[in-house]
N, C-alpha and C positions, 0 to 999 in steps of 0.2 A: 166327651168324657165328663163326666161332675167330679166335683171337686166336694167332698166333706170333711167337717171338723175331726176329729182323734172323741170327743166325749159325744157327738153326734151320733158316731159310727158305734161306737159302744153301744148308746142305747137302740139305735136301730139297725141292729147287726140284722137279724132274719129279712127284716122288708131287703136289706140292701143284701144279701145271699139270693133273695128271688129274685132281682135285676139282676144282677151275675148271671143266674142260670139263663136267663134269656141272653144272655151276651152282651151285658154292659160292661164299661169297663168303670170305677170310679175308684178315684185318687184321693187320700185319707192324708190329710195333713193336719199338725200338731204346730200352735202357734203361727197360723199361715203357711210354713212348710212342708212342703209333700215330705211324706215317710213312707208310706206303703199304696199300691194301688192293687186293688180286689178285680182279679180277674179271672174268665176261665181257663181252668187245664189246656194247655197245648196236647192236642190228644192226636196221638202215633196212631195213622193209616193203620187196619185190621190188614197184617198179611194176607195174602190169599189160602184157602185149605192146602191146593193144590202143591204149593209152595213151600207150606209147614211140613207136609210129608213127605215131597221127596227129599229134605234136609233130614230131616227123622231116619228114612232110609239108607241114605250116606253115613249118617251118626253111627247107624248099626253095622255099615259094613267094616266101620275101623274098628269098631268096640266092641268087645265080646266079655260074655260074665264069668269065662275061663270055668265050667262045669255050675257054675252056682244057679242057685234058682234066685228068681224074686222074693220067693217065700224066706229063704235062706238070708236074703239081703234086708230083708223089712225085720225077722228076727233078730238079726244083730244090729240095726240100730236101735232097737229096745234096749237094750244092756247099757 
C-alpha cells in the first residue's frame, strides 16, 4: 500500500483514481498521519437470474394490486 501526502493526493487525484481502478490501495495522510485510504468498492456477488426470479414470484404470490393496474399505479404517482 503507498502512503501519500493530503496536498499530493490533491494534486494527483486522477493518476491515483487510475491505481485504484487497477486495485491499489493508498493511504492519504495529512501531516504524517493517515486520514483516508482510496480504495476499491467492496462489490456485492451478482445474484444469480435464477434466484432474482423465483423471489420476484414469491413477492407476487403474497402481493396483489387489489383490481388496480400498473398504468393506474404510475398515474397516481404523478399527482
Amino acid at each position: 500500500m503507498d502512503v501519500v501526502g493530503a496536498y499530493d493526493a490533491k494534486t494527483r487525484l486522477p493518476e491515483l483514481l487510475k491505481r485504484v481502478e487497477k486495485g491499489e490501495r493508498i493511504t492519504i495522510t495529512r501531516h504524517g498521519v493517515p486520514v483516508a485510504i482510496l480504495q476499491p468498492p467492496d462489490t456485492a456477488p451478482a445474484a444469480a437470474p435464477e434466484k432474482t426470479i423465483a423471489a420476484l414470484r414469491r413477492f407476487r404470490t403474497k402481493h396483489a394490486l387489489d383490481g388496480l393496474t400498473v398504468r393506474e399505479l404510475i398515474e397516481e404517482g404523478r399527482r
